[in-house]
DSSP file (Angstrom, degrees, kcal/mol; ACC not computed):
  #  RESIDUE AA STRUCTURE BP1 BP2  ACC     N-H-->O    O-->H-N    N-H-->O    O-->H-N    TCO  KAPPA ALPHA  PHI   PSI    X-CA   Y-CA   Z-CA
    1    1 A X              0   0    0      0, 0.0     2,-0.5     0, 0.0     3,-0.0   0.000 360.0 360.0 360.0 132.5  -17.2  216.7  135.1
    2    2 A X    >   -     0   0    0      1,-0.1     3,-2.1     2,-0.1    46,-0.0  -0.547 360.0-150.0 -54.4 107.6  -14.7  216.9  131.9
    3    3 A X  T 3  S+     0   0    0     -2,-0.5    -1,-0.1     1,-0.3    46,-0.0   0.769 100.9  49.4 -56.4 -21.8  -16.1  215.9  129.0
    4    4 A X  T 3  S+     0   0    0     44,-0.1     2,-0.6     1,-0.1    -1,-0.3  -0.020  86.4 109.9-121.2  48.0  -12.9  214.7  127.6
    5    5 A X    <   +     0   0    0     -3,-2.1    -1,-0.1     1,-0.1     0, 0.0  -0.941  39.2 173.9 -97.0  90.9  -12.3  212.6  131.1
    6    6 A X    >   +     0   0    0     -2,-0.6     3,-0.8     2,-0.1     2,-0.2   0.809  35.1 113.7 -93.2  -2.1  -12.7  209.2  130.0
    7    7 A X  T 3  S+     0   0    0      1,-0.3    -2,-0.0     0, 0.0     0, 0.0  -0.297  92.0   2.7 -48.1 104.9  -11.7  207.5  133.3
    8    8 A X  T 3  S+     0   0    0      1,-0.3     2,-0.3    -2,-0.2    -1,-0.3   0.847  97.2 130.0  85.0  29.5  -14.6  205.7  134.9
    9    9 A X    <   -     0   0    0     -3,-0.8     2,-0.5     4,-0.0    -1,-0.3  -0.948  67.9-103.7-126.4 160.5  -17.3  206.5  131.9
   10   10 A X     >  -     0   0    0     -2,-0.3     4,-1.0     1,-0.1     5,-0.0  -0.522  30.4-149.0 -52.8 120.2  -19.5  203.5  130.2
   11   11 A X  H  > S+     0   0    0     -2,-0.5     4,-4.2     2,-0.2    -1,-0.1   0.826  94.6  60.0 -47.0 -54.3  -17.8  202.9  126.8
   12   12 A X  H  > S+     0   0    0      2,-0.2     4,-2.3     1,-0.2    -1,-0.1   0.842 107.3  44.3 -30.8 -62.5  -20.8  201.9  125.2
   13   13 A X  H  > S+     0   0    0      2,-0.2     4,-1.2     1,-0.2    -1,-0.2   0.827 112.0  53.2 -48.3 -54.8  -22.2  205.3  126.0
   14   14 A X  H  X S+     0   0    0     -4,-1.0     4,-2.9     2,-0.2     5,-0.5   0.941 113.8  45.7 -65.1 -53.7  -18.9  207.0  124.8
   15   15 A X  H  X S+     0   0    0     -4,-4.2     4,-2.7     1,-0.2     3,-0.3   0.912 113.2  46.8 -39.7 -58.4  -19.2  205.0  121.4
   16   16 A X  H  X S+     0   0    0     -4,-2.3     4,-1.6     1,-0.3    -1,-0.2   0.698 112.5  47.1 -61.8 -37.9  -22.6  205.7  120.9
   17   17 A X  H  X S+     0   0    0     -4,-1.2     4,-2.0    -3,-0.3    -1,-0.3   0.822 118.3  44.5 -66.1 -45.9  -22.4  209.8  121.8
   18   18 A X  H  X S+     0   0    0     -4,-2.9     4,-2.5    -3,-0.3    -2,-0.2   0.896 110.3  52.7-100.6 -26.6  -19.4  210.0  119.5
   19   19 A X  H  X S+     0   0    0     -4,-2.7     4,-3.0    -5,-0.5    -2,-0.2   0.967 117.1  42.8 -42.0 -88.3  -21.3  207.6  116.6
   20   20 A X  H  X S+     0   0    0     -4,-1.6     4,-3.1     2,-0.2     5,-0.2   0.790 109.4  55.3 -18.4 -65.2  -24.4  210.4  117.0
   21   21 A X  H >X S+     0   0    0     -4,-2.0     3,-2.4     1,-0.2     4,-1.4   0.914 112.4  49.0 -58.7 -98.0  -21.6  213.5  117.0
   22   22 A X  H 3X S+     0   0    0     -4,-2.5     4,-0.7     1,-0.3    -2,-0.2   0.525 111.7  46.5 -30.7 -38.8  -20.4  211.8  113.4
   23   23 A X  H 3< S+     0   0    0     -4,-3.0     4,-0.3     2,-0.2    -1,-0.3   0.843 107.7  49.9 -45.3 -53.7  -23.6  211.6  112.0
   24   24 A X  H << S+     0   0    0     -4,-3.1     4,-0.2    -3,-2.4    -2,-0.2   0.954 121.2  39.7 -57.8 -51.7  -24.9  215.0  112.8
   25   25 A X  H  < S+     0   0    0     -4,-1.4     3,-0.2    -5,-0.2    -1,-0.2   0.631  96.0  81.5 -67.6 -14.9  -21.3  216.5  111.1
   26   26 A X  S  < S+     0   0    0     -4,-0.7     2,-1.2     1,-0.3    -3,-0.1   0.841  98.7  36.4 -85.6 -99.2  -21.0  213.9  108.0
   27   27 A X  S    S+     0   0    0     -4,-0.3     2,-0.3     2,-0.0    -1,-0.3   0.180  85.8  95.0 -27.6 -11.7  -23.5  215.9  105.8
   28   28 A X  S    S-     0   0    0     -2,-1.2     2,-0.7    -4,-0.2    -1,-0.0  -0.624  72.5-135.2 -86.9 122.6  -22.9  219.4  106.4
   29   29 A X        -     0   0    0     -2,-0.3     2,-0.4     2,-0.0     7,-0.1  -0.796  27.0-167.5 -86.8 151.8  -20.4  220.7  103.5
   30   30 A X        +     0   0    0     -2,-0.7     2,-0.4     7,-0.1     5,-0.1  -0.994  28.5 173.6-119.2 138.9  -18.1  222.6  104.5
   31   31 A X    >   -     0   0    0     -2,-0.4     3,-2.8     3,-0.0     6,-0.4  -0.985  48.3-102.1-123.7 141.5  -15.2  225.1  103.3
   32   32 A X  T 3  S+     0   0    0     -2,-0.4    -1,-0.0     1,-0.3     5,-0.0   0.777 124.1  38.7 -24.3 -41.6  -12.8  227.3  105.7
   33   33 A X  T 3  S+     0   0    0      4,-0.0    -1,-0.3     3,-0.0     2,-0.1   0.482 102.0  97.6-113.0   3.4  -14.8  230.2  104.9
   34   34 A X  S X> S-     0   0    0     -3,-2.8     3,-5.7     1,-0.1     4,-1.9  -0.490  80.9-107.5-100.2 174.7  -18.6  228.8  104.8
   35   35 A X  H 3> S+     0   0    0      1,-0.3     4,-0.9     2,-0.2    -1,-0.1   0.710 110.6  62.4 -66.0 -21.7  -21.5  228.6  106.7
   36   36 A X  H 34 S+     0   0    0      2,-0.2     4,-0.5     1,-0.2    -1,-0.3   0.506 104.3  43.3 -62.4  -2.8  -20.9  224.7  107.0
   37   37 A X  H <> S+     0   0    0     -3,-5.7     4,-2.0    -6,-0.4    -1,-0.2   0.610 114.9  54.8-119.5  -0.6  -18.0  224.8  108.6
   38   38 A X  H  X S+     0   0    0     -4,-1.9     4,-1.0     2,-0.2    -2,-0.2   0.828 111.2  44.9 -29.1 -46.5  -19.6  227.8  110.9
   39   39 A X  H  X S+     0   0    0     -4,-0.9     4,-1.9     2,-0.2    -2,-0.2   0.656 105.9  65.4-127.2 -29.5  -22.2  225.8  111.6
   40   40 A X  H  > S+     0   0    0     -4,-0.5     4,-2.0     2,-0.2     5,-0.3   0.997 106.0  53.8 -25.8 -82.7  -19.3  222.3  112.3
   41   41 A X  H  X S+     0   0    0     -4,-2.0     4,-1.2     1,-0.3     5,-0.2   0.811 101.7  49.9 -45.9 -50.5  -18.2  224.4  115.0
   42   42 A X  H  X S+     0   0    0     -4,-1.0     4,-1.4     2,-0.2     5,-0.3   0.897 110.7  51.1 -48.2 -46.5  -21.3  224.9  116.8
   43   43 A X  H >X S+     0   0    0     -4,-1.9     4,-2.8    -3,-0.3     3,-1.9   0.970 113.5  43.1 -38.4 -89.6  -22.0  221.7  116.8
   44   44 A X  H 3X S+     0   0    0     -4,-2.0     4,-1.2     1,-0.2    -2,-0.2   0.734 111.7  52.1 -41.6 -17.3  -18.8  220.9  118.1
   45   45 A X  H 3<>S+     0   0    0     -4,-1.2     5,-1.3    -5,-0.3    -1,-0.2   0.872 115.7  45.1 -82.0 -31.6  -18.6  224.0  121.0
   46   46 A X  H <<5S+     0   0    0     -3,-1.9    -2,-0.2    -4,-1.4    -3,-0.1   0.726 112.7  54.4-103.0 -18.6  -22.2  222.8  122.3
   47   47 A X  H  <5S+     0   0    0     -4,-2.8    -1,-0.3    -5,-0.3    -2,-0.2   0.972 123.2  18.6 -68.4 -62.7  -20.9  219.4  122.2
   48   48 A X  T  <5S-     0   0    0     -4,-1.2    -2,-0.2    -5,-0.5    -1,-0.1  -0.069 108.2-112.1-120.3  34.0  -17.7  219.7  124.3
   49   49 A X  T   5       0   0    0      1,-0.1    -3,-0.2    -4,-0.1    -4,-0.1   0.834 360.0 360.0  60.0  47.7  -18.7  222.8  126.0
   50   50 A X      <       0   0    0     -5,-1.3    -1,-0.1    -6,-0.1    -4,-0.1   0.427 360.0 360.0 -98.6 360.0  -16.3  225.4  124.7
């Protein structure tokens, strides 16, 4: 299934996963070139599968 297929998903669910996603990222600094915004991406690949 496509993660970014929203057709036919619980909302609730969607809210709540994307709430969680926003949490985990809000503290981490980041800049272009540091390890926070390394470490943003990873987050984000293992999140939406890239």
């Amino acid at each position: 299934m496509d993660k970014l297929d929203f057709r036919g998903q619980d909302f609730s669910q969607t809210g709540k996963a994307m709430y969680e996603l926003a949490c985990e990222l809000f503290p981490i600094a980041r800049s272009i070139t540091g390890q926070g915004f390394r470490d943003s991406l990873e987050i984000l690949n293992k999140t939406l599968g890239g």
